[in-house]
C-alpha positions, 0 to 999 in steps of 0.5 A: 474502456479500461478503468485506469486508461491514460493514467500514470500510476506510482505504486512503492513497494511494488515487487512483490505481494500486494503492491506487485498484484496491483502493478498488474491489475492497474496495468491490465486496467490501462494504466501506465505503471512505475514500480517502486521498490528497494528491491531492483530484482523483484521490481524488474520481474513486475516490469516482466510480466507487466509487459509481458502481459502487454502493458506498459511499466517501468522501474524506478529504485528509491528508497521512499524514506531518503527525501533526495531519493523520493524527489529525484523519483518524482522529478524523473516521473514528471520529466517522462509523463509530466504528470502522476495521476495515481499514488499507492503509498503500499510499501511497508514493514512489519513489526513484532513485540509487546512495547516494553520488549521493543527495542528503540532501534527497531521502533524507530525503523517500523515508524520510518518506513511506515509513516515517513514512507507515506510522507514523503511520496505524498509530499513530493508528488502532491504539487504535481497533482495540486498543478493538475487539479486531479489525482488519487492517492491511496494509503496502506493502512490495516484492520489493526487500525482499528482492533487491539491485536498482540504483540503487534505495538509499533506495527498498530502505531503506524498503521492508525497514524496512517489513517488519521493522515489519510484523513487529515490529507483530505481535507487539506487536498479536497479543494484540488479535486485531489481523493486521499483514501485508505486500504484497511487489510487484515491478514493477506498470504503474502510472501512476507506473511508466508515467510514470517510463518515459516520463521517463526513457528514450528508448523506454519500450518498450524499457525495458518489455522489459528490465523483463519479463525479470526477471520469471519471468511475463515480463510486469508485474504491474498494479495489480488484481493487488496489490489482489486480494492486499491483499483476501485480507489484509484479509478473514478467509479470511487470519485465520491469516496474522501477520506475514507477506510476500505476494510478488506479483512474477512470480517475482522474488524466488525464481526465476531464468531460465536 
């Protein structure tokens, strides 16, 4: 049996990188996957290979930080399916720069996708899972959650805001058998990553290494490692897990080269 059989997915953000490895994963695992993303191209090629490979997807575009658009994505979910039993909260940008060289602007657009980016799938879709007594949400959070790392101020912000949410979601959603986790990564060789690198140093090579040596694996994580995480979340082999960080950083968080 797969583990995501007869299941109906929301993954945001799923065009690209890890929210696409994860459309694929779940879909190959039996769930039926809506790809969310701003953008259509991307998130049509996720469709592609979705079905493709034999599973089944569609696209639906909203901007999860425009509350019209997220209902109206939600709403057309419940009118196919009529219910959501998966929601990966992954989409997310970055942000670069100490604090006092933040532009507001620029704080303020980290802090709305980021956290009104988990909230207001959440909310929409929560009285669907509420309804059912059932579901699992599973929130983008990061290893930098936990550590101190430069430069990276509204970036951590969010991120530790999304787990003390994820935790505080728990508690309130537990009593409709409804599981709130959250995925902690450290640095994934996405195509974001890829070209932040590429952009922003002379030799991206060099960068890389420095990057490796954080990591107790010595190596970066890539984009199936979080999804193989975010499909253990979202499958009931995880029904015992509530509230809970899943670290998948190589060992940044915890260890410490000598």
């Amino acid at each position: 049996m797969a583990r995501l059989a007869n299941k109906i997915a929301l993954i945001t953000g799923a065009g690209s990188g890890i929210g696409q490895s994860s459309a694929l994963l779940f879909a190959k695992e039996g769930a039926t996957v809506v790809v969310n993303d701003l953008d259509a191209v991307k998130a049509e090629e996720t469709v592609r290979l979705i079905e493709q490979s034999g599973g089944e997807a569609i696209f639906i575009g909203a901007d999860v930080t425009n509350p019209e658009q997220v209902a109206e994505m939600v709403e057309a979910i419940k009118a196919r399916y009529n219910r959501i039993d998966i929601l990966f909260n992954n989409a997310g940008i970055s942000g670069v720069g100490v604090l006092h060289e933040i532009e507001p602007e620029a704080w303020d657009r980290v802090i709305n996708v980021n956290i009104r980016g988990v909230f207001l799938p959440s909310k929409y879709v929560l009285p669907l899972m509420m309804e059912q007594r059932s579901g699992s949400i599973i929130n983008m959070s990061s290893c930098i959650a936990e550590i101190g790392l430069a430069k990276r101020a509204s970036y951590a912000a969010t991120k530790g805001a999304v787990l003390a949410l994820t935790k505080s979601m728990q508690v309130d959603y537990a009593p409709y058998n409804i599981r709130v986790n959250a995925l902690l990564p450290g640095t994934i060789l996405t195509p974001f990553v890829e070209n932040y690198l590429r952009t922003s140093y002379d030799d991206p090579e060099i960068a890389i290494a420095s990057l490796k040596t954080r990591q107790l694996s010595g190596d970066l994580g890539r984009p199936d490692d979080v999804a193989q995480a975010a499909l253990f979340l979202a499958s009931d082999e995880a029904k015992f897990m509530m509230g809970s960080p899943l670290y998948i950083d190589g060992g940044v968080t915890f260890g410490k080269n000598a």
